[in-house]
C-alpha positions in Angstrom: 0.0 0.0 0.0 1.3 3.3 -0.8 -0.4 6.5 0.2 0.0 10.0 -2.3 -0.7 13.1 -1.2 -0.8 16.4 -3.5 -1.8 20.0 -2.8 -0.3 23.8 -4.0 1.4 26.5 -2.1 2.7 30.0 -2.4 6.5 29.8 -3.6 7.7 31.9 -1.1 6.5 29.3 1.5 8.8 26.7 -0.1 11.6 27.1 2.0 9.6 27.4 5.2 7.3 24.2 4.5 10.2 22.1 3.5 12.1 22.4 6.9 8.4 22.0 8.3 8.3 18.6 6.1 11.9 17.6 7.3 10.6 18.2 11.2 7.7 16.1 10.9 8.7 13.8 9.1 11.7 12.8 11.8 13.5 9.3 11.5 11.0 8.3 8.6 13.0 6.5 6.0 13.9 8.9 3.1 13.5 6.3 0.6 9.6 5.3 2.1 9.1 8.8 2.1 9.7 11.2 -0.8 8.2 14.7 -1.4 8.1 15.9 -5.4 7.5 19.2 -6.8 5.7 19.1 -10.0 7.0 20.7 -12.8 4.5 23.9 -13.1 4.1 26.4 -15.7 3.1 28.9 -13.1 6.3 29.9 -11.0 4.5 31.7 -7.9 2.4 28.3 -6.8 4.1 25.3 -6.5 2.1 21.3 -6.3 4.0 19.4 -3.8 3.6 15.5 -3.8 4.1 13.5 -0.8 4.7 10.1 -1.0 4.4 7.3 1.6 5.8 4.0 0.3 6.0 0.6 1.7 8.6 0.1 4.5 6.7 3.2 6.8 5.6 1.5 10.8 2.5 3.7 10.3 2.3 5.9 7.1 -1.2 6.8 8.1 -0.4 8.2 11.1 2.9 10.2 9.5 0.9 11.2 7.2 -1.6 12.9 9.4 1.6 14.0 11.5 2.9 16.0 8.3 -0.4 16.7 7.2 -1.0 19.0 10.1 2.6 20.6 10.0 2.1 21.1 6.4 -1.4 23.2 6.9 -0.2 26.6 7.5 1.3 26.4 3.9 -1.4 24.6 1.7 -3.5 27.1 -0.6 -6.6 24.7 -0.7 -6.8 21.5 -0.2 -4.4 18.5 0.7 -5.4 15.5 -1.9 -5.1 11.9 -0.6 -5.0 9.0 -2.5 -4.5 5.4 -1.4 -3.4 2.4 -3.8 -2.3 -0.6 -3.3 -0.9 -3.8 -5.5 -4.0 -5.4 -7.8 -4.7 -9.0 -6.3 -2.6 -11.9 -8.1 -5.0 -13.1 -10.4 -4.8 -16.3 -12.6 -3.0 -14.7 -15.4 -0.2 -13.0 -12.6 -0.2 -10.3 -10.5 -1.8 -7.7 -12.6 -4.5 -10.4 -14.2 -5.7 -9.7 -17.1 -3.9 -6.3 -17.3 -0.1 -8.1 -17.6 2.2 -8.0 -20.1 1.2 -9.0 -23.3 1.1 -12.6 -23.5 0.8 -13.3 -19.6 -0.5 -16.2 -18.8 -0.3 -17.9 -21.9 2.5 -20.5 -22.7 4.5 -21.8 -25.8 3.5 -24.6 -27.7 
C-alpha cells in the first residue's frame, strides 16, 4: 500500500514548508518517504507531492503528522489517495492487465 498526497502553495512558502516537512517527518525513512514538486508552468504556486511508500511502521499516522505541520502552507486542499498492488490473479499479479502474453505458454 502506498499513500499520495498532493496539494499547491505559495512559492515563497517553499523554503519554510520544506524544513516543516523535514521536522515532521523525523527518523521516517527517506527512501519510504519522498516529497516531489511538480513541474509547473506557473512559477508563484508550486504542487508538492508527498509520497508514503512501503517500509513506513505507520504511514497513516505520518501522514496525518505531516499533514498538520504542512497546513499553514497549503493554498486549498491537501489531496489523498491510497493504492495498493492489484490481487494476483490467474493470469499473474496484474490479471488480465499483464504483459502481453501473460499467462499464456508456448506450444
Amino acid at each position: 500500500m502506498e499513500i499520495f498526497v498532493y496539494y499547491r502553495m505559495r512559492a515563497s512558502d517553499a523554503a519554510a514548508a520544506l524544513a516543516a516537512f523535514g521536522a515532521a517527518r523525523g527518523e521516517a525513512d527517506p527512501a519510504a518517504l519522498r516529497i516531489l514538486q511538480r513541474q509547473d508552468s506557473e512559477p508563484s504556486l508550486l504542487t508538492w507531492m508527498e509520497i508514503y511508500g512501503p517500509g513506513l511502521t505507520d504511514p497513516f499516522g505520518l501522514e496525518a503528522r505531516i499533514a498538520q505541520a504542512m497546513t499553514p502552507f497549503v493554498q486549498g486542499l491537501r489531496h489523498r489517495e491510497v493504492f495498493a498492488v492489484p490481487p494476483v490473479g490467474p493470469l499473474g499479479p496484474l490479471g488480465p492487465l499483464g504483459p502481453p502474453g501473460a499467462g499464456t505458454t508456448a506450444t
